[in-house]
C-alpha positions as MATLAB code, in Angstrom:
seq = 'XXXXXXXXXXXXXXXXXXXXXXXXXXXXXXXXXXXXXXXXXXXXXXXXXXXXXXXXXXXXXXXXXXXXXXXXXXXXXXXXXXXXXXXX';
ca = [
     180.060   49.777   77.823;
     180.939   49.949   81.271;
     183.742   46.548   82.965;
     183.278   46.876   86.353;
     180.488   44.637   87.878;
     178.790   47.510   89.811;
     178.719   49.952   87.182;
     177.358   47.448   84.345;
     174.514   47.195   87.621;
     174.796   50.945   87.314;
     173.172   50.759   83.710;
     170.549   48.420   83.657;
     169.084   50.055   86.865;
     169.169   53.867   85.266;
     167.605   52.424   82.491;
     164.982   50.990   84.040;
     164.497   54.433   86.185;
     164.123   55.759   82.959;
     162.094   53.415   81.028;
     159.684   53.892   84.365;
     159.980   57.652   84.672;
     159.259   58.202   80.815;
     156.042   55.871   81.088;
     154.476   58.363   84.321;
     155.694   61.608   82.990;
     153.881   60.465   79.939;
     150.856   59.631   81.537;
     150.805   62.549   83.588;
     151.461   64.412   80.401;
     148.059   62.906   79.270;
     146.027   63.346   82.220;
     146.907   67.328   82.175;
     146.098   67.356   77.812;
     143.021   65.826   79.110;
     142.050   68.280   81.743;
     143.286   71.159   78.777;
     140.702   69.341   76.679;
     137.757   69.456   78.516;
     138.700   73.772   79.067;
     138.169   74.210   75.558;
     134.843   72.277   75.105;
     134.119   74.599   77.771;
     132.371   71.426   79.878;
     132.749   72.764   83.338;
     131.799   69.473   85.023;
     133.876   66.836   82.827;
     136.955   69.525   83.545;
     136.689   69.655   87.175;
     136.750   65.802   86.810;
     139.513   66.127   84.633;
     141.034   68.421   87.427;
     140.697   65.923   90.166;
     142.060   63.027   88.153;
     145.575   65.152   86.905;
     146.121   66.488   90.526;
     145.867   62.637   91.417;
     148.250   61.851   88.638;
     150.575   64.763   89.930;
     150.746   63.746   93.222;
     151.292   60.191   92.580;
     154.183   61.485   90.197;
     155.292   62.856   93.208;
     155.468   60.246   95.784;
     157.409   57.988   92.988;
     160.157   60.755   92.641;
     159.114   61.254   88.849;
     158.389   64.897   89.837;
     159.655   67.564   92.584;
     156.880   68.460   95.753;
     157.399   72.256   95.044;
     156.907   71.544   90.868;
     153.516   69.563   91.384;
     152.428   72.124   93.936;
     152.791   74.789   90.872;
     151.575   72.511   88.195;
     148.690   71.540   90.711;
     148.503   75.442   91.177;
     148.266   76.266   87.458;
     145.487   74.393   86.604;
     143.033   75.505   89.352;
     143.884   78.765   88.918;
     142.712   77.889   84.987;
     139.927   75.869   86.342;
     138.420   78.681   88.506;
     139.188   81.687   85.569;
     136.866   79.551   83.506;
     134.069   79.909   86.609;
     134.257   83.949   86.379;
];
């Protein structure tokens, strides 16, 4: 355990960061299973709804620094390109 004023500050606020990272990667997590989900019932409809809601959830990961721009632009990628497969 850390002495120094500033680095017992140090602490608390990374594990915050991380208490608040772990609870949107989870969700994000979720929102993609979801999305995965709805592929294999083979509902075209609830998974494009699925779709719109995880690239929401990936973006919003995004702005809150949980996740890189160029990672969610993959991830983002991914799962249209799985989405649209399914259409052909």
């Amino acid at each position: 355990m850390p002495n120094i004023k500033s680095a017992i500050k140090r602490v608390e606020v990374t594990r915050k960061r991380t208490v608040r990272n772990t609870r949107i990667k989870s969700a994000l997590k979720t929102t993609i299973r979801r999305f995965e989900e709805a592929m294999r019932d083979a509902d075209r409809d609830e998974a494009g709804l699925r779709l719109k809601r995880a690239i929401v959830a990936i973006d919003k990961a995004v702005t809150k620094g949980v996740l890189h721009k160029n990672a969610a632009a993959r991830k983002k990628s991914r799962l249209a390109r799985r989405f649209n497969k399914s259409a052909g």
